[in-house]
N, C-alpha and C positions, 0 to 999 in steps of 0.2 A: 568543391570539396576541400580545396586549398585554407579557407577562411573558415570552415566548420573545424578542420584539423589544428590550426593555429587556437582559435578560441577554445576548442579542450582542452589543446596543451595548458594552455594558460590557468583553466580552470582546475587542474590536477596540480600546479606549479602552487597557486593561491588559492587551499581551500579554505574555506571560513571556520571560525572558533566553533565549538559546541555551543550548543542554547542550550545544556542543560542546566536546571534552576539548583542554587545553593541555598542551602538555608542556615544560617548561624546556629551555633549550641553554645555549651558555657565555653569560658574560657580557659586554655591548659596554664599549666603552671609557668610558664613561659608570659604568660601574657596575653598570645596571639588568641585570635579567635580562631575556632574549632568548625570548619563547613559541614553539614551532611546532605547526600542529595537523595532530594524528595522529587518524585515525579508528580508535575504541577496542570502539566494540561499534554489534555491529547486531541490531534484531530483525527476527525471519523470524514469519510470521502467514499459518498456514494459515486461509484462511476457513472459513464453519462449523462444524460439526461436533456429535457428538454426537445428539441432535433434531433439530440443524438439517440437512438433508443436502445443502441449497443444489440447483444443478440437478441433476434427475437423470432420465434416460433409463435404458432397458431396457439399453444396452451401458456406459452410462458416470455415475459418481454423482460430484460435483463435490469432496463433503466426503473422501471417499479419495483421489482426484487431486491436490490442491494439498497434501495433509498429504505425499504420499509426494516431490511436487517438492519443497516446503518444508526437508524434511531430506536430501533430495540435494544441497540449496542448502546447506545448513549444514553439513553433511561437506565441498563441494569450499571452501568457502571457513577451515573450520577447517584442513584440509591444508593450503592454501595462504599461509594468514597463522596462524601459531598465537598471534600477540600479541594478534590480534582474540578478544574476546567475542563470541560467538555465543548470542543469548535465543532462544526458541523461546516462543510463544505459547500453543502445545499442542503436544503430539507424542504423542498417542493421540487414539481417536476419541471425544473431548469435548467439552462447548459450554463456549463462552467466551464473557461477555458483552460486546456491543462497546467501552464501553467500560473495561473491565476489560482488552481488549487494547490499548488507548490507554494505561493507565494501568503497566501493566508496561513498555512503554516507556520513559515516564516515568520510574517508577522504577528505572528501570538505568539512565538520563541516556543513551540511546543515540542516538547520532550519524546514524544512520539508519536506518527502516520502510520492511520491506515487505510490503506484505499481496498475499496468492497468492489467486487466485480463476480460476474460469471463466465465461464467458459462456454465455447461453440467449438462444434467441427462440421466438416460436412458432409461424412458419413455418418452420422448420428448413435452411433455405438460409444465410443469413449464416455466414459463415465468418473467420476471422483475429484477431489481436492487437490491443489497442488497453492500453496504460498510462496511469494519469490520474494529476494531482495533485488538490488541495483548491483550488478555485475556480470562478473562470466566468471565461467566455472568449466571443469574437460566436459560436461555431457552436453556442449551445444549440439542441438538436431534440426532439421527442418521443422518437429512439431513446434520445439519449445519459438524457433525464429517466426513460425508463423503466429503464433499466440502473440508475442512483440511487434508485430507488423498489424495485428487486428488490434491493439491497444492503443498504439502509437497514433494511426491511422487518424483517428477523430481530429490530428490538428487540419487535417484537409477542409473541416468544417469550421474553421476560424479564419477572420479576416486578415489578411497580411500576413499567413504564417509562415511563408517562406524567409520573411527577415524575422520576424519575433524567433524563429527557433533558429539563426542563422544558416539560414540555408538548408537546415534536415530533411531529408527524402524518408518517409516511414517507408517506404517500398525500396529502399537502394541498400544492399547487400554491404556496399563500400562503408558505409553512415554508421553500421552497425558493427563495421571492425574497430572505424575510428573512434567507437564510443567506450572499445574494450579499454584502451589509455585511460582513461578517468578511472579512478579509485575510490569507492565510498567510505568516507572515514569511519563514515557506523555501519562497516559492513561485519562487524564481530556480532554488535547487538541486535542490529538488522535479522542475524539469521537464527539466533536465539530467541528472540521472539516468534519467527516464522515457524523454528522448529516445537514449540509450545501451540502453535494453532494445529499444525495437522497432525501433532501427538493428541488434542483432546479430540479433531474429527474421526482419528482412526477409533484411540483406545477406548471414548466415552461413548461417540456417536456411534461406533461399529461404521462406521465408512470408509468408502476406499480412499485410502491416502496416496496421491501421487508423487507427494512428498514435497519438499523443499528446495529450489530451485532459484536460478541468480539468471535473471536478462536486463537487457537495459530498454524499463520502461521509461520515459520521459517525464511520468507524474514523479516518480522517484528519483528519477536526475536532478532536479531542482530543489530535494529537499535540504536541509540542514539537519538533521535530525535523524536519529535510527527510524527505519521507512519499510515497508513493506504493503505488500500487491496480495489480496487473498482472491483465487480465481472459486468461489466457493459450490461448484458445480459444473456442469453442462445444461443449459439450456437446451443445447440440442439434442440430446438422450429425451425420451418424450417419459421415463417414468422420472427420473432423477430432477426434469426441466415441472416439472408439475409438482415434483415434493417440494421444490425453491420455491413456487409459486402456491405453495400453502403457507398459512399462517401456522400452525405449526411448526411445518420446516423452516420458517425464516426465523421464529422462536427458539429454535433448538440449534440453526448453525449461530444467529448472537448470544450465544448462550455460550456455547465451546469458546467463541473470538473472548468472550469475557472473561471464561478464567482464565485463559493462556495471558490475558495483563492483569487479572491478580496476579498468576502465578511472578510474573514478568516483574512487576512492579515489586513484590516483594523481595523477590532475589536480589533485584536492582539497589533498593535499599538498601540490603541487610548488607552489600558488598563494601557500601562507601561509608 
């Protein structure tokens, strides 16, 4: 734990610059040029997949659900802006390592992540949305810490992952205090954008919002960029895990994820 605690320090001492894209305008009277920022590419991150099949019940498997939102999300927004980049983490059924989907971000310098996911429990009642960014916040609870341990989890299924993640235990209580120290630099936009997605699942879709919430997922540790984790259901709810698993329902929750990055994207603009 020694060596996980050193290397965060370090990573909260040395955060890296924003990748947000600049884009020239004319020139002020002054001479200088004049930047404005344009949001230029975003990645879409279906969770699991491949091996991993993430939750999965008898009517509804999580790693098909978020892949078929994920590129419903990227179709309505290529239509809709075609000047945006649109990365895709996977777009078949693959495993991707977490982060390996951090790191494609990265390197497309993208403005802003989102990673698509569902929820489980295992009494199968819990039902509704909830969006997170990369943080802590006062309402830690065993739910929200077991959601973070069932997400984290999948580096179990990658090779070497005890040194790739320096030593993290997605099951050690301790890993999860040492992770509060790290600060996300885009945790302003981060949760602006989170609080745009389950304002459009409540107010548009009439669904239960569980609101907005900060843990530390691992896919979002490693970004650069304002990041957020949409958990967009319960799989294990058997009516809620069957509306995911209609084409309709995965139509209607990429559809809310949509306008909350118009909405996002234009405020974003009109700021700078």
């Amino acid at each position: 734990m020694r060596i996980l605690f050193n290397i965060l320090a370090l990573s909260f001492l040395f955060i890296s610059l924003s990748s947000f894209n600049l884009q020239p305008e004319n020139k002020g009277f002054s001479g200088t040029k004049k930047y404005k920022y344009k949001l230029k590419t975003i990645v879409i991150d279906p969770g699991h997949g491949g091996k991993d099949n993430g939750a999965n019940r008898a009517w509804a498997t999580e790693k098909h659900i978020v892949l078929a939102i994920g590129l419903k999300l990227g179709n309505m927004i290529e239509d809709a802006f075609p000047d945006v980049k649109v990365v895709f983490t996977r777009k078949t059924d693959s495993f991707v390592d977490l982060d390996e989907r951090a790191n494609i971000a990265n390197r497309n310098k993208a403005d802003l992540f989102i990673s698509i996911h569902c929820n489980s429990n295992n009494s199968g009642s819990p039902y509704g949305t909830e969006t997170y960014a990369f943080g802590t916040d006062s309402r830690t609870s065993q739910e929200k810490m077991d959601v973070a341990k069932r997400e984290n989890s999948v580096i179990m299924l990658e090779d070497n992952y005890e040194k790739r993640y320096d030593g993290f235990d997605p099951n050690s209580p301790e890993a999860y205090i040492i992770f509060s120290l790290y600060q996300n630099k885009n945790l302003t936009q981060s949760l602006n954008i989170a609080s745009k997605i389950e304002t459009e699942f409540g107010d548009t879709d009439n669904r239960y919002s569980r609101g907005v919430k900060q843990e530390r997922f691992l896919v979002l540790r490693y970004t650069n960029m304002p990041a957020v984790l949409v958990e967009t259901g319960f799989v294990s709810n058997r009516e809620e895990g069957k509306y995911l698993a209609s084409s309709e329902g995965q139509s209607e929750v990429a559809a809310s994820i949509f306008r909350a990055f118009k909405s996002y994207k234009k405020d974003l603009e009109a700021a700078n």
